[in-house]
PABAZA-499688 format. One line per 3 residues: number of its first residue (from 1); for each residue x, y, z of N, C-alpha, C, O. Coordinates in nm, 3 decimals, decimal comma. Layout:
residues N
NUM	X/Y/Z/X/Y/Z/X/Y/Z/X/Y/Z | ...;
***
This chain:
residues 106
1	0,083/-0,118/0,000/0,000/0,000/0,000/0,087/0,125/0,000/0,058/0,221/-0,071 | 0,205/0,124/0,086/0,305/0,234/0,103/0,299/0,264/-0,068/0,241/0,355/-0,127 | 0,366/0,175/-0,113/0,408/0,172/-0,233/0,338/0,229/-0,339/0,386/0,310/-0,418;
4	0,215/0,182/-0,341/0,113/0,294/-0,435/0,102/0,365/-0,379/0,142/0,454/-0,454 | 0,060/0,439/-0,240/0,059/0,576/-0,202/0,224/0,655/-0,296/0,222/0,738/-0,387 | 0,318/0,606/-0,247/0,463/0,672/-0,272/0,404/0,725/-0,412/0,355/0,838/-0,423;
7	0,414/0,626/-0,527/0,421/0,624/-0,676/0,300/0,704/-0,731/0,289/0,753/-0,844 | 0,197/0,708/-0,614/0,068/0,780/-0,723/0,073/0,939/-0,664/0,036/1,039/-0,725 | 0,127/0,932/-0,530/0,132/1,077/-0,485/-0,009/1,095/-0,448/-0,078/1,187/-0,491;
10	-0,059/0,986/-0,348/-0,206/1,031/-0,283/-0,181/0,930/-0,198/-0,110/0,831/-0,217 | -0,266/0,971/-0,071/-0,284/0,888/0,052/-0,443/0,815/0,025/-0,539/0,865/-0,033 | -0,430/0,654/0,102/-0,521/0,558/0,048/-0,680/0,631/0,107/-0,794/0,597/0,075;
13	-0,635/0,739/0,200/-0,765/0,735/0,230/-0,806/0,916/0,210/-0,734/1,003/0,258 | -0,917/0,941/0,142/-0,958/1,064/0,115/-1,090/1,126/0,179/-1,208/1,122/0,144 | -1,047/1,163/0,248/-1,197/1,214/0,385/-1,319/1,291/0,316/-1,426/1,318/0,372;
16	-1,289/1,317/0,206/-1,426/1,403/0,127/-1,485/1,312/0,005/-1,579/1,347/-0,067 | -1,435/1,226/-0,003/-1,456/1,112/-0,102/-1,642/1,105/-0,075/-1,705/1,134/0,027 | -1,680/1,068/-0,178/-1,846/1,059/-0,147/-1,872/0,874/-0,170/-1,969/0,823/-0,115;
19	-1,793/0,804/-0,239/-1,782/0,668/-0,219/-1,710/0,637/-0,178/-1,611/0,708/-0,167 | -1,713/0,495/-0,121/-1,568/0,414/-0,045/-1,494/0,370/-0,175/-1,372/0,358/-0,165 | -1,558/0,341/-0,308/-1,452/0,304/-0,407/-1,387/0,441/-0,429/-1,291/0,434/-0,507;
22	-1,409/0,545/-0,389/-1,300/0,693/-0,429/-1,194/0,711/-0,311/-1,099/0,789/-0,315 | -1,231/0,610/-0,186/-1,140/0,616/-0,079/-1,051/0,544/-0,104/-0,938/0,595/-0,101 | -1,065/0,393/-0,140/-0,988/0,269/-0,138/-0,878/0,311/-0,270/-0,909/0,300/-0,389;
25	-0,760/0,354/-0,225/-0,650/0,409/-0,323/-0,627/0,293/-0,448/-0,623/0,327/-0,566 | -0,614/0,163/-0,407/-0,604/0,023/-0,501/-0,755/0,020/-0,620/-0,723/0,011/-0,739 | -0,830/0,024/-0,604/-0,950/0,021/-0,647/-0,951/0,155/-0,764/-0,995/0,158/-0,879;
28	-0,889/0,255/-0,687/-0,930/0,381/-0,784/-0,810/0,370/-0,893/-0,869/0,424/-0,986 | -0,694/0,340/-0,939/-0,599/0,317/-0,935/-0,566/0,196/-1,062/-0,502/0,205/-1,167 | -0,646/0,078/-0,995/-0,704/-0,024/-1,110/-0,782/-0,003/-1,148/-0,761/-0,020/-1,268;
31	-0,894/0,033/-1,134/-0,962/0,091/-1,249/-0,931/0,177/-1,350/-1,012/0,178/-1,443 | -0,841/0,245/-1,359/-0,755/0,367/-1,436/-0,720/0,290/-1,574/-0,756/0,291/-1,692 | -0,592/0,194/-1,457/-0,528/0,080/-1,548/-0,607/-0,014/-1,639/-0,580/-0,017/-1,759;
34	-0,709/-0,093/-1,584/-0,797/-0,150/-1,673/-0,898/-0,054/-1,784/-0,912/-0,115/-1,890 | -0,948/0,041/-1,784/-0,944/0,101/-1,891/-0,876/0,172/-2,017/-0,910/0,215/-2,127 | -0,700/0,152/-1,899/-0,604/0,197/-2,068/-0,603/0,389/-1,987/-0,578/0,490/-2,053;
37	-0,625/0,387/-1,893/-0,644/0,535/-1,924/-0,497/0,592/-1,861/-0,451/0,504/-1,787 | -0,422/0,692/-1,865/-0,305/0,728/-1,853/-0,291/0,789/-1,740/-0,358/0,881/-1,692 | -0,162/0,712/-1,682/-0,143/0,672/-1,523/-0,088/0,823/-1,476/-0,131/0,891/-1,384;
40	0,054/0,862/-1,598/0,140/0,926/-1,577/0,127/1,094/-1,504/0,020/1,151/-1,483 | 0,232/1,137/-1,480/0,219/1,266/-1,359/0,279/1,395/-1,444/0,402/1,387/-1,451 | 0,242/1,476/-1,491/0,325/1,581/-1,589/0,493/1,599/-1,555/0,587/1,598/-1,635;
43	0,492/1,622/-1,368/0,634/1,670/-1,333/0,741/1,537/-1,346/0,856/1,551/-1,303 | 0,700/1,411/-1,405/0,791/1,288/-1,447/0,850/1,288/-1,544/0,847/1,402/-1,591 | 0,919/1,205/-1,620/0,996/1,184/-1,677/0,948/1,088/-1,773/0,925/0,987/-1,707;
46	0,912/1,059/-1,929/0,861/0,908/-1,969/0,924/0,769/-1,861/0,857/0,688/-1,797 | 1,046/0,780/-1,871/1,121/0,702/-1,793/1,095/0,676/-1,651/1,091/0,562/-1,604 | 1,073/0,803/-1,573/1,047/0,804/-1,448/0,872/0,751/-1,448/0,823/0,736/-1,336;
49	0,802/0,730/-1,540/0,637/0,703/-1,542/0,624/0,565/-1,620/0,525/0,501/-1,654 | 0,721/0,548/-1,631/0,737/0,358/-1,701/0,797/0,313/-1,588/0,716/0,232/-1,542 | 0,896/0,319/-1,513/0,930/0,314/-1,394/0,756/0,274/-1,266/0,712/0,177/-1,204;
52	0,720/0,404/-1,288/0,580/0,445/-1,186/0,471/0,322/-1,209/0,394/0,274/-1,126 | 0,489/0,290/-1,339/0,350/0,217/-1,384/0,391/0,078/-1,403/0,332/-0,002/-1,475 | 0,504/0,054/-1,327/0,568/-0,133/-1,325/0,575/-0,131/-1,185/0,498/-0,214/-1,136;
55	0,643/-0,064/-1,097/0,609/-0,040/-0,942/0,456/-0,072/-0,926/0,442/-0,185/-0,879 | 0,334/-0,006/-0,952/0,232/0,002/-0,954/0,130/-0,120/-1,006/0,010/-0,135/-0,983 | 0,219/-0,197/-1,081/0,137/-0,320/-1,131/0,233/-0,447/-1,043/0,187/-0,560/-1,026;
58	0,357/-0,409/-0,998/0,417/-0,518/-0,912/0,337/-0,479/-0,779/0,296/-0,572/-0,708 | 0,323/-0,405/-0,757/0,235/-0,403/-0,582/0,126/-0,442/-0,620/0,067/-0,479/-0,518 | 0,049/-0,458/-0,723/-0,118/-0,498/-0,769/-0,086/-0,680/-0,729/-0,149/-0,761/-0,661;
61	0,015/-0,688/-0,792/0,043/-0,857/-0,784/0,075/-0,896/-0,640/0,063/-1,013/-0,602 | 0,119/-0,790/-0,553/0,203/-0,822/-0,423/0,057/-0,834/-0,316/0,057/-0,900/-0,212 | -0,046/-0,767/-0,359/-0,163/-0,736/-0,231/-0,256/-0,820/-0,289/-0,358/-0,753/-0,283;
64	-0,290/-0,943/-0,351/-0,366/-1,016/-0,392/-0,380/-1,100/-0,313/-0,291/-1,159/-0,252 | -0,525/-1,119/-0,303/-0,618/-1,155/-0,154/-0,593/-1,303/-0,127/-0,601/-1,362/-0,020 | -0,544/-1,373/-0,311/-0,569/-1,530/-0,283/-0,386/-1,565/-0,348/-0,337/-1,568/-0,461;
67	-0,321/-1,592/-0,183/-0,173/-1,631/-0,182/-0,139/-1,712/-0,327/-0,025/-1,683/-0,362 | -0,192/-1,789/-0,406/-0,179/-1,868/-0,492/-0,095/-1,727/-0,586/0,025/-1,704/-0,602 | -0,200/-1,665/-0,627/-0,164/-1,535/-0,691/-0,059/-1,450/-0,709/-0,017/-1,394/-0,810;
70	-0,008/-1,448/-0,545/0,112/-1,373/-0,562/0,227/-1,427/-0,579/0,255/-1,545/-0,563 | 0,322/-1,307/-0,625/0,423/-1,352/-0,681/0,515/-1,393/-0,573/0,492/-1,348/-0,461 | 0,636/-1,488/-0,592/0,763/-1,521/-0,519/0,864/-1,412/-0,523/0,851/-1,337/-0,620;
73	0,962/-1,384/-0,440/1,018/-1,270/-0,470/1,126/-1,252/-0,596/1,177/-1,147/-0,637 | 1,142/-1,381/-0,640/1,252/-1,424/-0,773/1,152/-1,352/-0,851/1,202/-1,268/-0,925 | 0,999/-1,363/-0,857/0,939/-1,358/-0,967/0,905/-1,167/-0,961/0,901/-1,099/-1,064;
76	0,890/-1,121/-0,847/0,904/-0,958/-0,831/1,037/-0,875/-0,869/1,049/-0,754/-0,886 | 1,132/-0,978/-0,878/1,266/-0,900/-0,920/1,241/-0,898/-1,075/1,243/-0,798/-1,146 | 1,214/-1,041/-1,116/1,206/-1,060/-1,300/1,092/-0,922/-1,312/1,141/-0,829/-1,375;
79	0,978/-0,902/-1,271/0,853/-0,838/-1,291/0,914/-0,695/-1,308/0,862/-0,613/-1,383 | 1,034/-0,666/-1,232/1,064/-0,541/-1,200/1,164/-0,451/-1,303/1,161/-0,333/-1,336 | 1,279/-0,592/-1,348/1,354/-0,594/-1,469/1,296/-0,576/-1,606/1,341/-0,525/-1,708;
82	1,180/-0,637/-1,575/1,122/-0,658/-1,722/1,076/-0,473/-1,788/1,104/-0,360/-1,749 | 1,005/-0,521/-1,887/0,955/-0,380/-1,946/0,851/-0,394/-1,904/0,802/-0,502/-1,869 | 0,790/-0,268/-1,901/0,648/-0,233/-1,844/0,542/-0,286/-1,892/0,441/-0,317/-1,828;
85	0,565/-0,300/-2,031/0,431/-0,371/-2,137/0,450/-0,446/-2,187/0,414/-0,477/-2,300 | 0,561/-0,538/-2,060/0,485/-0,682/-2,067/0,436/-0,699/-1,931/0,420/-0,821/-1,920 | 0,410/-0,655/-1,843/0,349/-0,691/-1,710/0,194/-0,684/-1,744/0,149/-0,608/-1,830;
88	0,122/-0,766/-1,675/0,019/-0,803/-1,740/-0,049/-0,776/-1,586/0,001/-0,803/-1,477 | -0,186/-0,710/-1,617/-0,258/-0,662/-1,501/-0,329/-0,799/-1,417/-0,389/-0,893/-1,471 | -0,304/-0,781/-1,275/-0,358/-0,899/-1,218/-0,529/-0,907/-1,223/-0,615/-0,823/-1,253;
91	-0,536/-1,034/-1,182/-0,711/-1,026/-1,142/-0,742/-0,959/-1,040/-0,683/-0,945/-0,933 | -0,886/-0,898/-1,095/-0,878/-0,784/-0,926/-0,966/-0,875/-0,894/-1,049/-0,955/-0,937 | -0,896/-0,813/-0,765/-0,868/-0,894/-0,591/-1,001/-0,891/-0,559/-1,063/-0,793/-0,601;
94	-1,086/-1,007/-0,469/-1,214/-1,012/-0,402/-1,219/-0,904/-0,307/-1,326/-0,844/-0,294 | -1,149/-0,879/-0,260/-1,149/-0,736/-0,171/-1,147/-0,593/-0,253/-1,166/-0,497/-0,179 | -1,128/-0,564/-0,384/-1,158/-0,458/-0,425/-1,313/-0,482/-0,434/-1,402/-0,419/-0,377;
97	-1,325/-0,590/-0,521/-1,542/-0,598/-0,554/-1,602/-0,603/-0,482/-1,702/-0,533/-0,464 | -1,554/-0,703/-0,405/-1,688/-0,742/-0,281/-1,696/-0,632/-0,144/-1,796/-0,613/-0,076 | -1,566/-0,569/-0,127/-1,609/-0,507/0,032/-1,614/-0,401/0,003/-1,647/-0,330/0,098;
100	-1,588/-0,321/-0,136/-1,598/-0,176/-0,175/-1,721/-0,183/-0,240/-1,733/-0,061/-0,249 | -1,820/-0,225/-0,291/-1,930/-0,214/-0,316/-2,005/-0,265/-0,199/-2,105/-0,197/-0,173 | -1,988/-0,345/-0,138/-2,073/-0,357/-0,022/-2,068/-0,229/0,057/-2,185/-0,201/0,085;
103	-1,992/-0,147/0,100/-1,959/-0,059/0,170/-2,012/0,071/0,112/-2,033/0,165/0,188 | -2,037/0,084/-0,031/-2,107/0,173/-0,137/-2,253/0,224/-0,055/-2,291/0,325/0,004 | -2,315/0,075/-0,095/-2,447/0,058/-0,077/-2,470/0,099/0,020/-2,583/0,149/0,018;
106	-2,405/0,110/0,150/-2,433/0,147/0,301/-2,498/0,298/0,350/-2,518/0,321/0,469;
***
């Protein structure tokens, strides 16, 4: 979680948020990513935001709810070496769907 807070430059939790999916920093974040929509920060660097957006998909793989899922740490170093577009977005986690829409509805 540190880790996407660091890289996105927002804290996970936003006190004026009007949904819990606008609170939950992971949730708002992957959703971005799964639509393709552009992660990057103006004051970066291409480099420094290909960098941002492999950090950001290795912590997606690191907080996945079902251990099977996550990666070994051999496999977070390869993930980290690699290029950005080939990291492939994980399955989102039962804890983004199920307890952020439950928590919606409330």
């Amino acid at each position: 979680m540190m880790l996407m807070e660091i890289v996105g430059k927002r804290k996970n939790l936003t006190a004026s948020a009007e949904h819990s999916s606008q609170v939950y920093f992971p949730t708002w974040i992957y959703d971005r990513l799964q639509l393709g929509e552009n992660i990057e920060l103006e004051d970066m660097t291409e480099s420094e935001n290909s960098i941002r957006r492999k950090m950001i998909m290795v912590a997606f793989w690191c907080i996945q709810t079902k251990p099977i899922h996550r990666p070994s740490m051999t496999k977070v170093l390869k993930m980290l070496e690699s290029e950005d577009e080939l990291l492939e977005i994980p399955p989102k986690s039962l804890i983004f769907s199920v307890d952020m829409s439950c928590n919606d509805s409330e």
